[in-house]
N, C-alpha and C positions, 0 to 999 in steps of 0.2 A: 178267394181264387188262388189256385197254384200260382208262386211265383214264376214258374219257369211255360206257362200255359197261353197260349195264342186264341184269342175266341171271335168268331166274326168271319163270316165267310171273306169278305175283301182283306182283311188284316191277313188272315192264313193267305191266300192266292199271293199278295207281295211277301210276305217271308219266304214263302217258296222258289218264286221268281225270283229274289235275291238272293237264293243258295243260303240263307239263315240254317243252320243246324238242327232239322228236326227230326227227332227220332220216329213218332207215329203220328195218323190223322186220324182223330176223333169223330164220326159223323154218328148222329141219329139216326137211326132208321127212318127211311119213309124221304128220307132229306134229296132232292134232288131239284134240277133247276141249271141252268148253263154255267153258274158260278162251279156248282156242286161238279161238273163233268169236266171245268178246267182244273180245279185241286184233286179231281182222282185222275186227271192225265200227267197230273207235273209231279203227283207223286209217286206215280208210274216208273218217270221217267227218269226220279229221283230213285229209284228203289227204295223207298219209304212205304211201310206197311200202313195200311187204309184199315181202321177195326170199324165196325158200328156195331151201335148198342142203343137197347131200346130208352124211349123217354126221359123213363123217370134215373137209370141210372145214368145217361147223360146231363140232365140237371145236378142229379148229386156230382157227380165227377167236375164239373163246371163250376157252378155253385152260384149261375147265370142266367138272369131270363133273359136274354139278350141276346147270346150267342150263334143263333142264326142255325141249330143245328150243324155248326162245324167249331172241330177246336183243333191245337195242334201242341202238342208235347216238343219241347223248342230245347236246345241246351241249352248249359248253363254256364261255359267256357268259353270267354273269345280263345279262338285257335293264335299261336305260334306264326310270325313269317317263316317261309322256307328260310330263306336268306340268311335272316338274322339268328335261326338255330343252328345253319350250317355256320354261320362266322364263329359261334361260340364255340360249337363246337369242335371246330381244326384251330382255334386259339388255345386249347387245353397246352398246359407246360408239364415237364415231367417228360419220364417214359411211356406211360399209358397212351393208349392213342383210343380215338373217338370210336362210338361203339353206338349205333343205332337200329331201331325197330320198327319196321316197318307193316303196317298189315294191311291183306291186299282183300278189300270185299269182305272184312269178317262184320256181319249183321248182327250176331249177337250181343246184344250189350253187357252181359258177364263177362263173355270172352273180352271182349274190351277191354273192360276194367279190371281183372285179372291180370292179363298180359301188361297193361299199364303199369302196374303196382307194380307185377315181377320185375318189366323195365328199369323203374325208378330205384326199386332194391339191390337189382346190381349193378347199378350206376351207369346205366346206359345215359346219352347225351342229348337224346331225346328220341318221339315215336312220330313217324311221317303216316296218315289213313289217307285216301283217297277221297274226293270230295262224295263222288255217288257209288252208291250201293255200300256203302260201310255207316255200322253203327253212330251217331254223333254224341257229343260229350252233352250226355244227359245226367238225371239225378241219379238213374241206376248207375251207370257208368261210373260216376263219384265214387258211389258207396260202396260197390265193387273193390270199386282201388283202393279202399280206406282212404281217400285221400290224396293218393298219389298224384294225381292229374294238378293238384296245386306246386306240384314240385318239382316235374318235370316239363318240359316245353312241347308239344302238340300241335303237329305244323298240318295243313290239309293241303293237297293238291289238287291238281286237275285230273294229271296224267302221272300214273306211275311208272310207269314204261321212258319216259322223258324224264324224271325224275332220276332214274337210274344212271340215265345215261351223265346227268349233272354231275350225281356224286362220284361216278366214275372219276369224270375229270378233276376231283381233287383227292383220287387216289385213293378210293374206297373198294374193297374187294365186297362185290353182293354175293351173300350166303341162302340159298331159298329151301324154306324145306320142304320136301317132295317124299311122297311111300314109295317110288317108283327107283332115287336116287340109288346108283354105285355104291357111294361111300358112308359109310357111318357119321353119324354127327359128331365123333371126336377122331376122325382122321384127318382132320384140314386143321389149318391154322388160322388163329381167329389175334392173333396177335400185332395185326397189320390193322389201321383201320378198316371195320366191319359194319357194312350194313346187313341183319339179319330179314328174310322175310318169312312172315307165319301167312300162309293161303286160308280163305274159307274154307271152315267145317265141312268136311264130304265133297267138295270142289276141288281145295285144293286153290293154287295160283293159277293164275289165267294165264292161257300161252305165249303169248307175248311177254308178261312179265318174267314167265320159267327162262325163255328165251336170251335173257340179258342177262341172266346168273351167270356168275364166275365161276361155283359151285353148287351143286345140289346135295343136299345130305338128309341121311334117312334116320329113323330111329329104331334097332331092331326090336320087334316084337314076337314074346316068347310063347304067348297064352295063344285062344281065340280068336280073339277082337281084333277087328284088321287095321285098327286105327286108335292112335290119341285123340282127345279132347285136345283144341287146336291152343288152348292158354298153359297147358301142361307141357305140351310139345315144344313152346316158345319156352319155356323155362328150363326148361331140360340143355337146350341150346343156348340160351343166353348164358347158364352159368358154365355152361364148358367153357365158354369164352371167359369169365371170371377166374378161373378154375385156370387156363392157360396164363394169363396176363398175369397174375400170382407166382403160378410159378415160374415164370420169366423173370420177375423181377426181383424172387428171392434169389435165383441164379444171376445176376446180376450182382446184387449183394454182394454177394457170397465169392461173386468176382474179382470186384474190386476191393475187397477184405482183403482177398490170398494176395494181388497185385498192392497192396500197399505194405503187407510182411514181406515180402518179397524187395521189397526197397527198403528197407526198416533194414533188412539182417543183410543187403549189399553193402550198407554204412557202417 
């Protein structure tokens, strides 16, 4: 049996119920029964994709006589407190200031782990998802990241919209990316503490969350194609913020270099 795999119609209905992290629901064909109509309503209501398949390849995928005709693909990360990722990260020393990623509804699990990895590559402080309708830290997700999700921290919410308003209040400007936005993704400043947000593929952020941004920024496109791939998008934008905070702080250097010759040749 998968290690990361749920089987048993009651075992899956309380993982659900408990908001357990699962990516999809496994059902047989032909499988139905009042249990069967509560796990395709909670994962309805989870946004959690319901696949079936017949028999024989639900036993292979299982590898279960047991299973009741229901399984559930579960992650494999405990998530991050909010709390205790934002403590870490406005405890950072130095100039650098905290740098987070937020994704609002992205269901892909590529884009997940994608954007995860990019996160962790350029030393973002960690990624906030939303509890429903967003991808969960599953085995795709891992391998995606190569990794990543081991090395960054991974907080889930309830509400993202309230979530914004938190980091607000300890002086976070929210950067969201929108096709729609004014300004370019390298006309604002990202050198203040930043929370980025990357929206669902073809969706887009939800209005409420566009709503709470301090900024919106686009990405100009020269070709065709009216849109990035939403983990390309998020990379393009986290390293301008890399890209800024560098050269900030080589200008700083290079500040305090000339301000100590400067006192050197006054003596």
């Amino acid at each position: 049996m998968k290690p990361n795999l749920i089987i048993g119609r009651n075992p899956v209905i309380e993982a659900l119920k408990a908001n357990r992290p699962v990516e999809k629901i496994i059902l047989q064909r032909g499988s139905h029964g009042k249990p069967v109509q509560i796990i395709k309503s909670l994962a309805k209501k989870n946004g959690i994709i319901v696949t079936e398949v017949d028999k024989q390849k639900f036993r292979s995928y299982t590898q279960s006589e047991s299973a009741q005709g229901v399984a559930a693909v579960a992650g494999i990360k405990e998530y991050d407190d909010l709390e205790s990722l934002l403590s870490k990260a406005n405890s950072k020393t130095g100039d650098e200031k905290p740098l987070l990623l937020i994704l609002d509804e992205i269901t892909d699990p590529h884009n997940t782990g994608a954007l995860i990895r990019t996160a962790e590559c350029a030393g973002a402080d960690g990624v906030i998802l939303p509890k429903h309708h967003s991808t969960p830290l599953t085995d795709t997700v891992m391998k995606t990241s190569a990794g990543a999700i081991e090395y960054i921290p991974v907080a889930r919410v309830t509400n993202i919209a309230n979530t914004l308003d938190r980091l607000k209040e300890d002086g976070y400007w929210i950067v969201g990316a929108d096709a729609d936005a004014e300004n370019n993704y390298d006309a604002i400043d990202y050198t203040s503490p930043t929370a980025i947000i990357i929206g669902a593929e073809g969706k887009g952020m939800r209005r409420l969350v566009k709503e709470k941004c301090d900024f919106l920024v686009k990405i100009p496109l020269k070709g065709k194609i009216e849109s990035l791939n939403a983990s390309v998008a998020g990379a393009i934008i986290m390293y301008e913020a890399v890209r800024q905070r560098s050269r900030k702080q080589k200008s700083e250097v290079r500040g305090r270099k000339s301000e100590v010759k400067g006192q050197k040749s006054a003596t």
